[in-house]
C-alpha positions in Angstrom: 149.1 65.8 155.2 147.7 63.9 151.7 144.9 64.2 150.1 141.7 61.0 149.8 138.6 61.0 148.6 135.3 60.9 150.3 133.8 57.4 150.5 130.5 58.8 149.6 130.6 62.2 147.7 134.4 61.7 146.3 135.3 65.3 147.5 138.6 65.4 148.0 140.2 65.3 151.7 142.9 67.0 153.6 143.7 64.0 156.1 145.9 64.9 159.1 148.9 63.4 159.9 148.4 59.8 161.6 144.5 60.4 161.9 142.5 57.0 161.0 139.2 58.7 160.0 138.4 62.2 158.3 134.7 63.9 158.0 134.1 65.5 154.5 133.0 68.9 154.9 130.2 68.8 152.1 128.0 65.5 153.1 128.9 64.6 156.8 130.2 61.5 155.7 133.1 59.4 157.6 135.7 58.1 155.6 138.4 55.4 157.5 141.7 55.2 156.0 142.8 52.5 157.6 141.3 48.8 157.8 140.1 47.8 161.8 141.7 44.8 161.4 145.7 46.3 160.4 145.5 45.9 156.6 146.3 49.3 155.3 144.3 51.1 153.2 144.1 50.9 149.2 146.8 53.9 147.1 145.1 56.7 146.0 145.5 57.7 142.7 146.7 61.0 142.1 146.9 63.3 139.1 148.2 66.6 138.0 145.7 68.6 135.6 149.3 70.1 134.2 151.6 67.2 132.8 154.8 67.7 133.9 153.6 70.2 136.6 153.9 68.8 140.0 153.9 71.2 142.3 150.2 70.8 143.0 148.8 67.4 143.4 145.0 66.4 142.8 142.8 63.4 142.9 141.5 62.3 139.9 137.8 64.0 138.5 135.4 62.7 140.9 131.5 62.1 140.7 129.1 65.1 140.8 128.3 66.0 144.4 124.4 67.7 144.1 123.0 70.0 146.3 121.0 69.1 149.5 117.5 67.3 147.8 119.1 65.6 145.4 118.3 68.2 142.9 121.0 69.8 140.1 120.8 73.3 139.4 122.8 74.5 136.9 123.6 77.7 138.7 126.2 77.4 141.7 128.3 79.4 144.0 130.6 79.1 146.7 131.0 83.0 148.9 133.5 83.4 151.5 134.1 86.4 153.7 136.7 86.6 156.2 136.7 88.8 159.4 139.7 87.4 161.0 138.2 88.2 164.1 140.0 88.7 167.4 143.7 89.0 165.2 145.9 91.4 164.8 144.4 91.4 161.4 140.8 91.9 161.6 138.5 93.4 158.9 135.0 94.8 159.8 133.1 94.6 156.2 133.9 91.1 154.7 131.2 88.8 156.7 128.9 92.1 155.4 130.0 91.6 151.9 129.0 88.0 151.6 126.1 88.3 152.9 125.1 90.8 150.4 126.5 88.8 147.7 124.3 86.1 148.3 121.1 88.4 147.9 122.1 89.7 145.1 122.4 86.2 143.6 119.5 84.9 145.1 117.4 88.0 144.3 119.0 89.5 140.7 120.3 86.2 139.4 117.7 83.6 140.8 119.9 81.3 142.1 118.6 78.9 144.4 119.8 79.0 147.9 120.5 76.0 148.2 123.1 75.9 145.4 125.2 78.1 147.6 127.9 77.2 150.1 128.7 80.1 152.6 132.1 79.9 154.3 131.9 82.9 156.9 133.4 82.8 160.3 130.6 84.3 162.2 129.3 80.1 161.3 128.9 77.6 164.6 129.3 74.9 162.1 133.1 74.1 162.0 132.7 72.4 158.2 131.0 75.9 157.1 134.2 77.7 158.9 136.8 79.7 156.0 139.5 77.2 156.5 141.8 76.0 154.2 140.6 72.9 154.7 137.0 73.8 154.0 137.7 76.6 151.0 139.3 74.0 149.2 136.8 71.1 149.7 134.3 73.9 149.0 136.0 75.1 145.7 136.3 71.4 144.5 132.2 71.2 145.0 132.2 74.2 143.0 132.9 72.6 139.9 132.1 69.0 140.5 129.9 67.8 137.6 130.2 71.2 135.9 128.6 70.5 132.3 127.7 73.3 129.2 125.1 75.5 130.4 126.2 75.6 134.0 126.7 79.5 135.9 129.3 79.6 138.7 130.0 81.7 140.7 133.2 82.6 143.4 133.2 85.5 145.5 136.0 86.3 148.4 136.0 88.7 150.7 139.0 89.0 152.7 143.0 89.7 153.0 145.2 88.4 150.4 149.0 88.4 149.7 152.0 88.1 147.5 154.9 85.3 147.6 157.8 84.4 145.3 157.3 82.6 142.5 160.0 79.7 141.7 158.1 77.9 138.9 158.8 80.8 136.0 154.8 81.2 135.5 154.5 84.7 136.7 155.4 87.5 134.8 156.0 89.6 137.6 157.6 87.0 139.4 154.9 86.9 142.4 152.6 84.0 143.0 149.3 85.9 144.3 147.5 83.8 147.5 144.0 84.4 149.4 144.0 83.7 152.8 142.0 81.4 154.7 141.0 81.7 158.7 143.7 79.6 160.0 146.6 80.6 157.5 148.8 81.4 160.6 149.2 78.5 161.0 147.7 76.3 157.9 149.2 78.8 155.1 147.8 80.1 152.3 146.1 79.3 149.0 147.8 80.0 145.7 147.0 80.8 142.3 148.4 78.0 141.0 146.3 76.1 143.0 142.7 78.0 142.8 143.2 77.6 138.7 144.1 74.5 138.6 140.9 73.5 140.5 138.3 75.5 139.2 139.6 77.0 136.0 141.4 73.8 134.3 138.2 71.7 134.4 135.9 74.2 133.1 134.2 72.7 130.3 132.9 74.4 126.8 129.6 75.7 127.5 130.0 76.3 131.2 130.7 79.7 132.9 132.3 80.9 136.3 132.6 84.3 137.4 135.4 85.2 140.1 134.6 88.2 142.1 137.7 88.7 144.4 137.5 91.3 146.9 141.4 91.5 148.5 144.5 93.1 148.3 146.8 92.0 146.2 143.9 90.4 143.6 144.5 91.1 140.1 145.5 87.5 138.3 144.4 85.9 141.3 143.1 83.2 139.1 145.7 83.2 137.0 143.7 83.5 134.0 146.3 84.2 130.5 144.7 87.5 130.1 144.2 91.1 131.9 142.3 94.1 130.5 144.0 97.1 130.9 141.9 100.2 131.2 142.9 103.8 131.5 140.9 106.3 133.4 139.2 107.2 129.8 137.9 103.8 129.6 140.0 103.1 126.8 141.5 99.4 127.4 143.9 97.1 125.6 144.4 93.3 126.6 147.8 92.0 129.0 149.2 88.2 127.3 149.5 87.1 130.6 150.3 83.6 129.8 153.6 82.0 131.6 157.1 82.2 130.1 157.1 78.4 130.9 155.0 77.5 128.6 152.4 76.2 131.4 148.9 76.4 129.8 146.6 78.3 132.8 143.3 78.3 130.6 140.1 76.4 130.5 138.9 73.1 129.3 136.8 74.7 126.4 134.9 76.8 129.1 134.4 80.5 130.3 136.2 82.5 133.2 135.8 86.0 133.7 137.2 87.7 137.0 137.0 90.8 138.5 139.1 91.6 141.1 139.6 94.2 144.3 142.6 95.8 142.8 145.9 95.0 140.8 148.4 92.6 141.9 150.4 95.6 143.6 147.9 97.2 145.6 145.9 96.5 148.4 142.0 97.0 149.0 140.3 98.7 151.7 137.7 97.9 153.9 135.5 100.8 155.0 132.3 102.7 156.2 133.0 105.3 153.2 131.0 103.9 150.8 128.0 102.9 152.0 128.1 105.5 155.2 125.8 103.0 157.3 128.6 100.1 158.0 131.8 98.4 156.7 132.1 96.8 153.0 135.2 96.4 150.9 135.3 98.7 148.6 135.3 96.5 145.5 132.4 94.4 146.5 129.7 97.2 146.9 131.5 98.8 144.1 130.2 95.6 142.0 126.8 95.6 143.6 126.2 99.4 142.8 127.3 99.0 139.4 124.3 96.2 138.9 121.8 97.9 141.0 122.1 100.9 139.3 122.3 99.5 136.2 125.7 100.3 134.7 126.2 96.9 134.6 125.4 96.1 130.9 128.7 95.0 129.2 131.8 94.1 131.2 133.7 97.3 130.2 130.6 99.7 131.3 130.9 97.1 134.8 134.5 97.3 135.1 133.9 101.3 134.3 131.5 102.3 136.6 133.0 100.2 139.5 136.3 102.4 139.0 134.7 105.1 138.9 132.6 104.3 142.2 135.7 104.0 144.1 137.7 106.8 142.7 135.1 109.3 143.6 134.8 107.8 147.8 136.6 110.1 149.8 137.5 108.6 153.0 137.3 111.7 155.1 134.6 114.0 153.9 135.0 117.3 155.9 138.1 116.3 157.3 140.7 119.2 158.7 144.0 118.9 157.3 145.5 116.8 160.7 143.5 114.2 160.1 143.7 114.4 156.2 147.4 113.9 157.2 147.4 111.6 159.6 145.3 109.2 156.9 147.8 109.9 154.4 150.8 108.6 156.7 148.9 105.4 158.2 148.0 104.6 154.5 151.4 105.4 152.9 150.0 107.2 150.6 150.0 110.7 148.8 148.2 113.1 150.8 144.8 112.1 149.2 141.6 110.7 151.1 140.4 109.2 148.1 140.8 105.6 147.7 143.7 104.4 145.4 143.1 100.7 144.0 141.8 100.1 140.9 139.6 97.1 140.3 140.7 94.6 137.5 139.4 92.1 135.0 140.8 89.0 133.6 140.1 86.4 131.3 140.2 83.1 129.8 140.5 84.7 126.3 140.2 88.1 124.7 136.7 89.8 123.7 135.7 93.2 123.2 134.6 94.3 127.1 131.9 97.2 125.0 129.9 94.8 123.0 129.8 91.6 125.6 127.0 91.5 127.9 127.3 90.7 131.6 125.8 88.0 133.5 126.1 85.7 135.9 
């Protein structure tokens, strides 16, 4: 497959092999890639937002592409949540957790609703479906026409893995990769790939918040730096920039990401925390800490959603077979309380204490 723009929005377009015609995603629009009467169609010009680095490919910058009406805002989001329903892999409280992200940004933040794209698939409409495909068209709207004073925002909800890493730009050596709908079969996204569309361009003045709610999350941007708190709160900052040299920060802009849980541990999804129906832990973790206002700085955020989740038992009043039995389907030590801890990186370093959060 390659990659076109749309003939009326610009948003870049995953074409399928031998297919004349593609619809984008975003405005409905057709775009033909081949002439009707056999001339082939025009070269599209391609470039890398990493010189020398060509292991993703990407259109040139494009026009803006406004919300419905014609009218900017300067706040934006893009929310997936994932159930994977009717796989071997189903979760129960992602679908939940976007749908109370998108209150809370509505309702806390004021962000108009129709500056936000939901990808959930619980949706009839197949362009509004969390396909690769459609997350990466969608992330690509995220940040067209970004300019200073713009808020954005990215929430998933959903599973995420680990892969080699060939490229030398991962400490660890493990590329981390969220995973669409279809990525049986379509495969998954990288980090390489989510940073270099919606971190890279990022322009000074402009903001975007990553909320990431899957296993396997920490640097899921791939942002140069993680804070590294203990349970006292105390924290120090990770150089998490690549051996290679390959510069993963912004374009003069902000990122700030808070994640599910580090890059070796996985997240749950569960009834435990809000005792009424399924949420992943992290996300209503990150709600709570607003609501309840612990939310002032990032550390006191980052502090009290840690705290949240290391005080959820799974199985209150549960006798010891079934204490076991959680312990041995969870691999874990014979402990119902959840293990992950949720992370934060960055763009650059600040003092988490004194820097106030919001979206």
């Amino acid at each position: 497959m390659i990659l076109i723009n749309c003939s009326h929005c610009r948003t870049p377009l995953q074409l399928p092999t031998g297919a004349a015609s593609v619809r984008c995603a975003i405005c409905r629009a057709v775009t033909f890639v081949a002439d009707p009467r056999g001339f082939p169609p025009p070269p599209q010009q391609q470039q890398s937002y990493f010189p020398g680095y060509h292991q993703y490919q990407y259109p040139s910058p494009t026009p803006p592409m406004y919300p419905a009406g014609g009218v900017r805002s300067p706040k934006r989001a893009v929310i997936c949540g994932i159930s994977y329903k009717n796989t071997l892999h189903e979760l129960e409280g992602c679908i939940n957790d976007a749908k109370c992200m998108k209150y809370l940004l509505v309702n806390r933040f004021y962000f108009p609703d129709s500056s936000i794209l939901m990808l959930t698939d619980e949706e009839t409409d197949i362009y509004k479906r969390p396909t690769k495909q459609n997350i990466r068209m969608a992330l690509h709207w995220l940040v067209q026409g970004v300019q200073a004073g713009d808020s954005l925002v990215f929430h998933f909800s959903g599973h995420g893995l680990q892969q080699q890493n060939y490229t030398g730009d991962e400490i660890d050596g493990y590329d981390e990769t969220l995973c669409p709908l279809d990525y049986e079969t379509a495969g998954t996204i990288i980090d390489d790939e989510i940073n270099a569309t919606i971190v890279r361009p990022l322009p000074y003045g402009a903001k975007l918040h990553a909320i990431i709610d899957s296993c396997h999350s920490g640097t899921m941007l791939d942002l140069p730096f993680l804070c590294r708190m203990n349970r006292n709160g105390s924290y120090m900052w990770e150089d998490h920039r690549p051996p290679s040299g390959i510069y993963k920060g912004t374009n003069g802009g902000e990122v700030i990401s808070f994640s599910g849980c580090d890059d070796d541990q996985t997240a749950a999804d569960t009834q435990a925390m809000s005792k009424v129906t399924a949420t992943g832990a992290m996300t209503f973790s990150f709600i709570k800490a607003i609501e309840s206002g612990q939310a002032t700085t990032y550390g006191n955020m980052l502090s009290s959603m840690r705290s949240t989740i290391r005080n959820t038992d799974l199985n209150p009043g549960g006798d010891i077979v079934t204490n076991l039995i959680t312990m041995l389907l969870s691999g874990g030590s014979f402990s119902t309380r959840l293990q992950q801890e949720p992370q934060l990186t960055a763009h650059s370093t600040f003092d988490v204490y004194s820097k106030p959060f919001s979206l």
